[in-house]
C-alpha positions, -999 to 999 in steps of 0.1 A, spaced: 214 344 -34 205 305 -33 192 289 -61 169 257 -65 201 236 -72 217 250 -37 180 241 -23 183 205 -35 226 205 -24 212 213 10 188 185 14 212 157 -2 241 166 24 217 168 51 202 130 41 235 115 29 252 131 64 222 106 80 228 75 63 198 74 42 204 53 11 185 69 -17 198 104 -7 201 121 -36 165 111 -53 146 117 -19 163 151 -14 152 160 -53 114 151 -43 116 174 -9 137 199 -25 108 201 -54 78 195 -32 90 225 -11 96 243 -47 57 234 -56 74 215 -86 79 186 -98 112 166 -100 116 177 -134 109 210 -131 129 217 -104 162 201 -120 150 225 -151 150 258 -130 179 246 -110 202 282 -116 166 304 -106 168 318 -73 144 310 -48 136 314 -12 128 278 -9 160 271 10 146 268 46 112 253 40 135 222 20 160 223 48 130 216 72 115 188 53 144 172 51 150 175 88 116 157 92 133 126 68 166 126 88 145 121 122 131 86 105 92 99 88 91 79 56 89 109 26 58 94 14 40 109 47 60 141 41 46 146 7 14 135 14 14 112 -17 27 83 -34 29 66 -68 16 27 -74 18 8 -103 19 40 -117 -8 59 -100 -7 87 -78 -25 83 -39 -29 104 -12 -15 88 19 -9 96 56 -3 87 88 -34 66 84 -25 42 59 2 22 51 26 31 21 18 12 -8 47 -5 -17 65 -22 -53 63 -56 -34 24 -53 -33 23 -41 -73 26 -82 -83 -5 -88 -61 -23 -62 -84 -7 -75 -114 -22 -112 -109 -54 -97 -100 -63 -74 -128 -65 -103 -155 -90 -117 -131 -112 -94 -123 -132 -93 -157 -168 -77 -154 -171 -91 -120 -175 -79 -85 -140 -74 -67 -136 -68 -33 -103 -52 -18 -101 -61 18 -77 -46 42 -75 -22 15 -60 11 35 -52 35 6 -71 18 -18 -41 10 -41 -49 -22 -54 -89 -17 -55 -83 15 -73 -56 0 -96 -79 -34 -104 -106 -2 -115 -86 14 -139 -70 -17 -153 -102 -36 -156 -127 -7 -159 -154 -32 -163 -149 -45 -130 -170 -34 -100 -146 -32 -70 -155 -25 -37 -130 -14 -8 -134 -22 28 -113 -18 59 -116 -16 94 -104 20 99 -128 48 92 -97 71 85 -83 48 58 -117 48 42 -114 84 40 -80 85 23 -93 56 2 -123 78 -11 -101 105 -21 -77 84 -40 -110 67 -57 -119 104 -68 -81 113 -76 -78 87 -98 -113 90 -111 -126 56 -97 -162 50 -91 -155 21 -65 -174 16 -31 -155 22 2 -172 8 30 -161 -2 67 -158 -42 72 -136 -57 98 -119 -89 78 -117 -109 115 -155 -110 117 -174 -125 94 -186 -103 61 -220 -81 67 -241 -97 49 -252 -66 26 -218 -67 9 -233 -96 -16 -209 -121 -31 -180 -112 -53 -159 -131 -81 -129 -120 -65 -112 -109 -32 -79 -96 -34 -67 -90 4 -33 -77 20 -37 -79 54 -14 -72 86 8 -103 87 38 -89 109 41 -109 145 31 -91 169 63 -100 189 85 -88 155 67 -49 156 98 -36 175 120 -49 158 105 -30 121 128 -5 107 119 27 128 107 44 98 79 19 96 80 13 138 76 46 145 54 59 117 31 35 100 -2 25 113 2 -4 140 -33 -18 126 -23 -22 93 10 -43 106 1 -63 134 -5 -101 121 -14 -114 161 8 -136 177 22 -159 148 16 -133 118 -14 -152 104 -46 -142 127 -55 -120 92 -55 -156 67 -76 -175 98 -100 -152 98 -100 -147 60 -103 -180 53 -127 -195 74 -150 -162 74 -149 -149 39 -153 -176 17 -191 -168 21 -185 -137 7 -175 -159 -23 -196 -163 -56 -193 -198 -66 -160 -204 -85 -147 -172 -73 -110 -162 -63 -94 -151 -33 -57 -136 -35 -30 -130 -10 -1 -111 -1 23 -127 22 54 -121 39 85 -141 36 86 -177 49 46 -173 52 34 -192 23 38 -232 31 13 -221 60 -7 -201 40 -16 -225 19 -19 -250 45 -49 -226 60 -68 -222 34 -65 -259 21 -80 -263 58 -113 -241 52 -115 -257 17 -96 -237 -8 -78 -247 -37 -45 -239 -44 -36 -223 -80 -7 -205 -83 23 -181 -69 37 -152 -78 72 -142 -65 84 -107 -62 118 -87 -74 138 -106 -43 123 -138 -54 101 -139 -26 69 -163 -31 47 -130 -21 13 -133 -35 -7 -169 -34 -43 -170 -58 -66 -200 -47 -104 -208 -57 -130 -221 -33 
């Protein structure tokens, strides 16, 4: 008879066997999500039988051939909130959370717009953070805007998802907003293959490719958006490393106003807040 500890055992050899460096807390998550428990749970009923063995063993196959777990789970946690996510979004990651962070003392009881939003993360976390705020979420891709309306009804979010394409200029129905919080594609396109093949081979081109120099996204952004802008209002971005000094050098260009950085766990400068 195997139990839900053997289930889990299987899983960790399988993912330690491949090189994968968080082997033991990714094999709990498959091991339970093929349990229908939670982590806790399943380390709880570890000595219960169950015929769970195979169905773990599989998903753990799927995670030695590269797909990230979030996709094999179907969900993911940000700043502490659950999300639905798939093969259509990007992965919300920690390194995005101080982006959020900066945002939500911001965001007040004004309008907040999310662009390049994908999942929804930040939008959604600015909403239950600052519950006065009215946030709006917009991307490009009609299958992110469907995963970001279910993660504005998982998380019980009343916020706006609409399709906008950040390198055009903003429809003009969208109205102004206090704030615009925006992580956009800002890998090179020349720099794609060379991504870790978890994020290569898995993760939505769209949502990773920058153009030719990695900052096509803060062109457009800067020189289109600002009209979106309410007088005095905000614009934040994410940034990848060594992309700041031009960043800044952009928006100064289209007649922003530097204020701040915020640097991430790796001491990365990774999120840049201006006013216009």
């Amino acid at each position: 008879m195997v139990t839900y500890h053997d289930a889990y055992l299987a899983a960790r050899d399988m993912l330690r066997e491949a090189g994968i460096e968080a082997y033991a807390q990714e094999a709990r998550m498959l091991a339970a999500f093929a349990a229908g428990k939670t982590v806790s749970e399943l380390m709880r009923d570890g000595s219960l039988y169950t015929n769970t063995l195979e169905k773990t063993k599989a998903l753990a196959a799927r995670r030695v051939s590269g797909e990230p777990v979030a996709y094999i789970l179907g969900a993911w946690e940000f700043f502490g909130l659950p999300f639905i996510v798939d093969e259509n979004v990007l992965i919300p990651r920690v390194d995005t959370e101080p982006l959020a962070e900066a945002a939500i003392p911001l965001a007040g009881s004004g309008r907040v717009l999310d662009l390049c939003c994908g999942t929804g993360c930040i939008g959604i976390t600015i909403a239950k953070k600052a519950p006065r705020s009215r946030v709006t979420c917009a991307d490009v891709s009609d299958a992110a805007l469907r995963i970001a309306r279910r993660n504005c009804a998982l998380n019980s979010v009343s916020a706006a998802c609409v399709a906008a394409d950040a390198l055009s200029s903003p429809p003009a129905a969208l109205g102004l907003f206090d704030l615009i919080v925006c992580n956009p594609p800002y890998i090179a396109t020349a720099e794609l293959a060379e991504l870790d093949a978890s994020v290569r081979d898995f993760e939505p081109a769209l949502a990773l490719d920058g153009g030719e120099d990695g900052l096509e996204f803060y062109r457009a952004v800067c020189t289109l958006w600002h009209a979106a802008l309410a007088p005095g209002g905000k614009l934040i971005f994410e940034c990848g490393e060594g992309q700041a000094e031009d960043i800044r050098a952009i928006a100064a260009g289209a007649g922003f106003t530097f204020e701040k950085s915020v640097y991430d766990t790796l001491n990365i400068e990774r999120v840049l807040l201006f006013s216009y």
